[in-house]
C-alpha positions as CSV (number, residue, x, y, z in Angstrom):
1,X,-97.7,-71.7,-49.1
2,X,-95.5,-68.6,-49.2
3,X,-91.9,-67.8,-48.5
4,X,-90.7,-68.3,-45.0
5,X,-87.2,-67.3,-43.6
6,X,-85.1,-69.5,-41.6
7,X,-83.4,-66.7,-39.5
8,X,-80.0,-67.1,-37.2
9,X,-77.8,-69.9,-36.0
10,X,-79.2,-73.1,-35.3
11,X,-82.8,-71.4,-36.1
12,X,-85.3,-73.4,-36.4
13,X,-88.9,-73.2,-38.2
14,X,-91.9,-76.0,-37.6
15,X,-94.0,-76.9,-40.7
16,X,-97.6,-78.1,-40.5
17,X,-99.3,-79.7,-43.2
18,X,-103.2,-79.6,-43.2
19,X,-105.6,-81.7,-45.0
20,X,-108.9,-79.7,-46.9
21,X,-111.6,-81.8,-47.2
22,X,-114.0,-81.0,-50.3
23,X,-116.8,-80.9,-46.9
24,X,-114.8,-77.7,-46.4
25,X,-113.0,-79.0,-43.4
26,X,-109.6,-78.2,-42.7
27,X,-107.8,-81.0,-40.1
28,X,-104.1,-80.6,-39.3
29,X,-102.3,-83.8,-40.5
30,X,-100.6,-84.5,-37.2
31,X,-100.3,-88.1,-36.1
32,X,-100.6,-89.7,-39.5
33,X,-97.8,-90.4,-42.3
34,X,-96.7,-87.0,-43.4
35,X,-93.6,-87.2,-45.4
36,X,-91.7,-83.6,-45.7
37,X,-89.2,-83.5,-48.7
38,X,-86.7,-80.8,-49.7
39,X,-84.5,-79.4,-52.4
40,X,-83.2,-76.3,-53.7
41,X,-85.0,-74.4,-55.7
42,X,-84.5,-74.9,-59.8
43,X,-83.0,-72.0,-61.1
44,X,-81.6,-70.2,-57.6
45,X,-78.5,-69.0,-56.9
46,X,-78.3,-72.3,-54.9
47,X,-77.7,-74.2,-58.1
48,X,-74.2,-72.2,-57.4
49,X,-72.9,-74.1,-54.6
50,X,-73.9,-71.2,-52.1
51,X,-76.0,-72.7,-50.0
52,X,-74.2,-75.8,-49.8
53,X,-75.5,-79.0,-50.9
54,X,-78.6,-80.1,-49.8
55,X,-78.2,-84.3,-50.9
56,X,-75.0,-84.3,-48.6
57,X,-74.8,-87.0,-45.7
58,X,-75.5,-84.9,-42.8
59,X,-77.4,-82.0,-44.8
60,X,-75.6,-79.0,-45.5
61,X,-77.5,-75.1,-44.6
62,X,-80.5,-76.5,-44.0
63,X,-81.5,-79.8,-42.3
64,X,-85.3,-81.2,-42.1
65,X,-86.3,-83.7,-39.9
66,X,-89.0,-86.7,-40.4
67,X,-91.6,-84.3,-38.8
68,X,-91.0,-80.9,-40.4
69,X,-88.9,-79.4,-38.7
70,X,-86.1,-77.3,-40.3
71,X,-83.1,-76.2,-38.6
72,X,-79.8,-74.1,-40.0
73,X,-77.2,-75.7,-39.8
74,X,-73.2,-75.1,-40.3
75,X,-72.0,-74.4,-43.3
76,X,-74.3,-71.2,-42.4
77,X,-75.8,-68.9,-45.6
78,X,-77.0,-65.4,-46.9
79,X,-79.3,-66.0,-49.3
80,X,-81.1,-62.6,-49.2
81,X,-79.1,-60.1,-51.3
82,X,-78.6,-56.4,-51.0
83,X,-79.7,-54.6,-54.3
84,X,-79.5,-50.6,-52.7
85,X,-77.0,-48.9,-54.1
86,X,-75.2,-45.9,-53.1
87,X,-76.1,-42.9,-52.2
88,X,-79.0,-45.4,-50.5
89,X,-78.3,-46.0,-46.4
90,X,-81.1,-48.6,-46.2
91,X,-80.8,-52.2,-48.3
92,X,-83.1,-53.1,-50.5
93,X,-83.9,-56.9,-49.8
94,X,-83.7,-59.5,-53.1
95,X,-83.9,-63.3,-52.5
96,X,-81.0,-64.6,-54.3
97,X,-81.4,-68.5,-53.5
98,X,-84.2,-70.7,-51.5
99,X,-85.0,-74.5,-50.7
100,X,-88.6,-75.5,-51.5
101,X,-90.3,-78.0,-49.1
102,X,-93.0,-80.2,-50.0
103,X,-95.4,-82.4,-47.7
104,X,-97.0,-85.5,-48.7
105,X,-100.1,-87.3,-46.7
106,X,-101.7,-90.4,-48.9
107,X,-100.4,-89.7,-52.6
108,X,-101.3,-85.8,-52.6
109,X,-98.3,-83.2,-52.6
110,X,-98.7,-80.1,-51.1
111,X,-97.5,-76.8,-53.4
112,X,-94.2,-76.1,-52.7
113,X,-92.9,-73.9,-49.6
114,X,-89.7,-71.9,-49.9
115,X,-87.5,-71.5,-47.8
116,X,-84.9,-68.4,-47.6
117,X,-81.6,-69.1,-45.0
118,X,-80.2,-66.1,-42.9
119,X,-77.9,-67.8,-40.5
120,X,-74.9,-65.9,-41.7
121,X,-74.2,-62.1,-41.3
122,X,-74.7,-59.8,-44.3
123,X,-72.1,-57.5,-45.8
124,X,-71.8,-54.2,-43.6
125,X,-71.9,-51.4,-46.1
126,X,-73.3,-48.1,-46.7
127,X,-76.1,-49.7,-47.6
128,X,-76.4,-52.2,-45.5
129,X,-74.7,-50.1,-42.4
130,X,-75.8,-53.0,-39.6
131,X,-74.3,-56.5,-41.5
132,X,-77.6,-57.5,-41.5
133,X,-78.9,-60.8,-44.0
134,X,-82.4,-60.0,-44.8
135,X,-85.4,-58.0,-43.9
């Protein structure tokens, strides 16, 4: 499924699950019971606190609603990390915490999707000379 990244405030990114048929078909699962599920990644920096906590009551970084659709929300994150180091003028780009999203559609679960938040600025730095979170 790959890495996608949930960029600015109040961003917002639409997942689609689709449904491969040993015929070969491929159907988009829209209109049937398609149940989205996330949680932070095991073993990210998330673990930390840093993206907030996902279980909280409304969700914290990152909300997803009944249909797959994931929206930043306040408290706002980093979770890209600058690695450059001086005398470098460019970052270098790490992902230093995610969220992985799941889809499930009549006892199958998908592979996991992650999920990487830049709704916050960076640090400005020589390395980093805009503020910028993330490539």
């Amino acid at each position: 499924m790959g890495t996608l990244d949930l960029k600015g405030v109040g961003g917002t990114l639409q997942l689609y699950a689709w449904g491969n048929y040993t015929s070969g078909k491929q159907v988009l699962l829209n209109n049937v019971p398609v149940t989205y599920q996330i949680a932070i990644t095991p073993g990210s920096a998330a673990w930390t606190g840093f993206m907030g906590d996902p279980n909280a009551t409304p969700a914290q970084t990152v909300q997803l609603s009944p249909n797959g659709l994931l929206t930043a929300v306040s408290p706002f994150a980093c979770t890209w990390i600058n690695e450059a180091v001086a005398p470098a003028t460019q970052p270098a780009w790490a992902i230093n915490g995610s969220y992985s999203v799941t889809a499930t559609f009549s006892g199958m679960t998908s592979p996991a999707a992650f999920v990487v938040v830049a709704s916050e600025a960076g640090f400005a730095g020589t390395t980093n000379p805009t503020g910028a979170c993330g490539p």
